[in-house]
NUSE-678288 format. One record per residue (C-alpha): x, y, z; residue in three letters. Coordinates in steps of 0.02 Angstrom, whole numbers. Example, Ala and Ser with C-alpha at 12.3 -4.5 7.8 and 13.67 -1.06 7.14 Angstrom:
# NUSE-678288
LOLO,615,-225,390,ALA
LOLO,684,-53,357,SER
# end
This chain:
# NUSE-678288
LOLO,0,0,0,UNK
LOLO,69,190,-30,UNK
LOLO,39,318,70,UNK
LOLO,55,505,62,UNK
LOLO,126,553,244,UNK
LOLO,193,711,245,UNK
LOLO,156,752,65,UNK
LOLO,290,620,9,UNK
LOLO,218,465,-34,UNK
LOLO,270,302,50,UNK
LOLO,267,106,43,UNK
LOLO,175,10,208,UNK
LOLO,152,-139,205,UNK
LOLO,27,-243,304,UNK
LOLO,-66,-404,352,UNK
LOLO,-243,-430,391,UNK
LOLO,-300,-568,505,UNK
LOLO,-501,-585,544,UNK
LOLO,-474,-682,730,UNK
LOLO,-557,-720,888,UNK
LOLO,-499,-612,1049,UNK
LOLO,-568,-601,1221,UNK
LOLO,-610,-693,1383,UNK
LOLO,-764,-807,1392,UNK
LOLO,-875,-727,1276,UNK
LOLO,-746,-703,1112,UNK
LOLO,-785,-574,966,UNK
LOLO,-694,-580,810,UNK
LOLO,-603,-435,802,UNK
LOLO,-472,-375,617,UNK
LOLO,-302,-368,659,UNK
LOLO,-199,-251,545,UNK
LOLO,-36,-291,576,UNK
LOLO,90,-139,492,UNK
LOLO,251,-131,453,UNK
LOLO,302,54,409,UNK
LOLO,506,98,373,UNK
LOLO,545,-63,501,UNK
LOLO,418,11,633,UNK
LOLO,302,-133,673,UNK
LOLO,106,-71,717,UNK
LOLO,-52,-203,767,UNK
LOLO,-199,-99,743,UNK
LOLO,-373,-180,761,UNK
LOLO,-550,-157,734,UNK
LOLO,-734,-208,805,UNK
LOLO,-790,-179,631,UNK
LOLO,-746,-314,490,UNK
LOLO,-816,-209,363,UNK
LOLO,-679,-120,339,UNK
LOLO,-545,-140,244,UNK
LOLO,-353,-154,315,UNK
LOLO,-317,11,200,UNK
LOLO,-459,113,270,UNK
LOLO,-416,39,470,UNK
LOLO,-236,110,437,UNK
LOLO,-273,257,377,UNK
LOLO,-420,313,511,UNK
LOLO,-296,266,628,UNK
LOLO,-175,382,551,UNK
LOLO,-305,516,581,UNK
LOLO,-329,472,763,UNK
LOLO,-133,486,809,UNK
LOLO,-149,661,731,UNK
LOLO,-296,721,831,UNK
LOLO,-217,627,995,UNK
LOLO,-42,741,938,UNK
LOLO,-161,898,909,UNK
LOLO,-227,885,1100,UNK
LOLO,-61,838,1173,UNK
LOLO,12,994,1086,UNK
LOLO,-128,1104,1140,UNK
LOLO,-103,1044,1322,UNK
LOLO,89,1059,1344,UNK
LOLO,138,1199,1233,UNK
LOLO,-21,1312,1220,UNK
LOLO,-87,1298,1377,UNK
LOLO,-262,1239,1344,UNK
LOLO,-350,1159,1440,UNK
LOLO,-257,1239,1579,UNK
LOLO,-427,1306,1656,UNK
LOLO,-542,1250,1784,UNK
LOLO,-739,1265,1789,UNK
LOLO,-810,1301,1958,UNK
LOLO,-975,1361,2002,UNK
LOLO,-1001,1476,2150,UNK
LOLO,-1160,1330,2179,UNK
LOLO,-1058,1194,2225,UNK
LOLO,-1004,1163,2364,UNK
LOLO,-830,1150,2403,UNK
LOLO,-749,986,2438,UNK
LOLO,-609,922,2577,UNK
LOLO,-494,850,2486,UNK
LOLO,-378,811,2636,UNK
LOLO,-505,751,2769,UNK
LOLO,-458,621,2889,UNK
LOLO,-503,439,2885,UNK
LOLO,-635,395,2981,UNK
LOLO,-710,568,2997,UNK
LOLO,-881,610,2949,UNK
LOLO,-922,706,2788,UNK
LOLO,-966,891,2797,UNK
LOLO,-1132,934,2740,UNK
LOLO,-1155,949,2568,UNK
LOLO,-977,851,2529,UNK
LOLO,-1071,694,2451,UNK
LOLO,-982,586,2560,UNK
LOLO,-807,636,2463,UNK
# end
């Protein structure tokens, strides 16, 4: 298979196995194994209906929006805020065990 990563194209190549996986009640599951410049990948899917081309390539989509948060956490900043509502009520983080709850705590 070719690929454009990076706008230059390159050459994966891959193996698809349909097999069973799990613990008492098994589900076949597609197993993409990927071999890309000597970097070895499984990748696998619920959903047989797709095809080992389309699995690797969603899941090149997914690295890229897990690298787009990671970015936007460490460098950026975001998500660097907090919500809090004047409403709730404050909670005791650091309350001994085997004390009771304040009111309005929920027991935490």
């Amino acid at each position: 298979m070719r690929v454009i990563h990076l706008v230059k194209e390159e050459t994966v190549h891959y193996l698809c196995l349909d097999l069973l996986w799990g613990q008492g009640l098994y589900q076949e599951l597609r197993f993409v194994l990927v071999n890309h410049n000597g970097r070895l990948a499984i990748l696998v899917s619920t959903d047989r209906t797709f095809a080992a081309t389309d699995i690797i390539h969603l899941y090149g989509y997914r690295f890229k929006i897990e690298g787009t948060f990671r970015e936007m956490k460490q460098t950026i900043g975001g998500f660097g805020y907090r919500f809090w509502s004047k409403a709730m009520p404050k909670l005791n983080r650091y309350r001994k065990k085997g004390r009771a709850p304040s009111v309005g705590t929920c027991g935490q």
